[in-house]
N, C-alpha and C positions, 0 to 999 in steps of 0.2 A: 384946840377947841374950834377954830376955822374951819379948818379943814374937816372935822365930823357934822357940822354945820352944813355945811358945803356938802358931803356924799349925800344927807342923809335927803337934802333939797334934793339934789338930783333922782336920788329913788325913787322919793316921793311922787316928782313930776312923772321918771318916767312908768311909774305903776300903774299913775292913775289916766297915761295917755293909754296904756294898754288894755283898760276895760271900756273905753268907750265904745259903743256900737251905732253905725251909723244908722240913720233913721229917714234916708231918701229909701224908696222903693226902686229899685230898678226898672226903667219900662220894657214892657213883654214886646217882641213883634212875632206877630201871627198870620201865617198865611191861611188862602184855604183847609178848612177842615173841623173837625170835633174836636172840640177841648172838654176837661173839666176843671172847676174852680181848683181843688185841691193839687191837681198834675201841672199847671201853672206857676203855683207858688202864689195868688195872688193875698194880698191881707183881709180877712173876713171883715165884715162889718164897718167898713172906711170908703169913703168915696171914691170913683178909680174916674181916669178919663181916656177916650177911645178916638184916638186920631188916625183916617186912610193919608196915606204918605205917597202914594202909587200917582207918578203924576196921569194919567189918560187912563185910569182904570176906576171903576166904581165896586164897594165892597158890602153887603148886605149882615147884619150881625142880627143874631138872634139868640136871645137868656134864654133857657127853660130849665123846669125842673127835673126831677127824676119820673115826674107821673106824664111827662111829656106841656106841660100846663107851660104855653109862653107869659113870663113877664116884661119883655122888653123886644124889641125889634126897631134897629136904626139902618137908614141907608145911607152911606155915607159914599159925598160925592168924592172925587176925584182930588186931591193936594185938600182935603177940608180942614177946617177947624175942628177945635177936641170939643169932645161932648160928652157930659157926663152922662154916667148912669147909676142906676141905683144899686146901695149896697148887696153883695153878695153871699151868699151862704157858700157853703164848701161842697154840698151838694149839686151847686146850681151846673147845668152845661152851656158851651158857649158856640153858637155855630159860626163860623167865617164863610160867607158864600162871595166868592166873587174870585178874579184876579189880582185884587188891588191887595197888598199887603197893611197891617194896619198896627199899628202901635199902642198899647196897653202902658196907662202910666199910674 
């Protein structure tokens, strides 16, 4: 009786280790270019934050939608702090203009 005790604990843990799914987001980095929200992967409607990493390069970021309509434009200096920005649609595009590479978290 131990010992089916014993297996069935084991199972149990390790079944229930096997459905867990992690819930950190990966951060994006993004160089120059056109993105869009869905080709990213990023999560719709949750807060994201946008940090240049690029130590002597500065990096220009700009949201807009599919009618071209900007909602957001940051410039961000050189090694900066993260900054948020406003939740996303999956529609939404993301311009990166600059050199500076930048981090998406």
């Amino acid at each position: 009786m131990k010992i089916f005790i014993a297996a069935l604990s084991i199972f149990l843990f390790l079944s229930f280790n096997m459905l867990t799914v992690p819930s950190f987001a990966q951060p994006k980095s993004l160089k120059q270019g056109i993105y869009k929200i869905k080709d990213i992967d990023l999560s719709i409607n949750t807060p994201h934050y946008i940090q240049n990493n690029s130590p002597n390069e500065y990096a220009y970021i700009i949201i807009s939608d599919t009618n071209q309509l900007n909602y957001q434009a940051i410039q961000l200096e050189p090694s900066s702090d993260r900054y948020a920005f406003q939740p996303l649609d999956p529609e939404f595009i993301l311009v990166v203009v600059g050199k500076g590479e930048v981090t998406i978290s």
